[in-house]
C-alpha positions in Angstrom: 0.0 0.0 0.0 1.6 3.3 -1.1 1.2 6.5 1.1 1.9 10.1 0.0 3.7 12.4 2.5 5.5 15.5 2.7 9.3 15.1 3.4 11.4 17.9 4.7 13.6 19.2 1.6 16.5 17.3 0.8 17.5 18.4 -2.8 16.2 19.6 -5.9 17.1 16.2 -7.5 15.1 14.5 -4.6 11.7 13.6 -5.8 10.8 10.1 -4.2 12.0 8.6 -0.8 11.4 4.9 0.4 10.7 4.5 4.2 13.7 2.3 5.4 12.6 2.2 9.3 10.2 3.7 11.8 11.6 5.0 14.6 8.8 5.0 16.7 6.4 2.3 17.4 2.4 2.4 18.1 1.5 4.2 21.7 5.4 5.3 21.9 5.3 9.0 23.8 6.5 11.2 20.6 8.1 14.9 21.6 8.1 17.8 19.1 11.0 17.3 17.1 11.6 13.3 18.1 13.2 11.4 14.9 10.0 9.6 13.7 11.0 7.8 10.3 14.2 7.1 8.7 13.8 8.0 5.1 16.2 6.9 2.3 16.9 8.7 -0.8 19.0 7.8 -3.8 21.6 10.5 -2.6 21.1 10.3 1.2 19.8 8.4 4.4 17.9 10.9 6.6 15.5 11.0 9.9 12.7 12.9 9.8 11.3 14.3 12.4 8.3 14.9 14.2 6.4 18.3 13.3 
């Protein structure tokens, strides 16, 4: 099942990112800023974070 989101910008090349890991699970207590997703790129791995 594919899911559209907005990623923080990483590039102007960057137009598709696959998640590689989530960093937080159900339930898990989530501050603003907390690293969320790990995100990977075909020019970079990156954690996003919360909003």
């Amino acid at each position: 099942m594919a899911f559209e989101i907005e990623l923080p910008h990483v590039g102007e090349s960057v137009t598709e990112a696959v998640i590689g890991k989530w960093l937080k699970q159900p339930g898990d207590k989530v501050e603003k800023y907390d690293p969320l997703v790990e995100v990977i790129t075909d020019k970079v791995n990156m954690d996003v974070p919360s909003p």
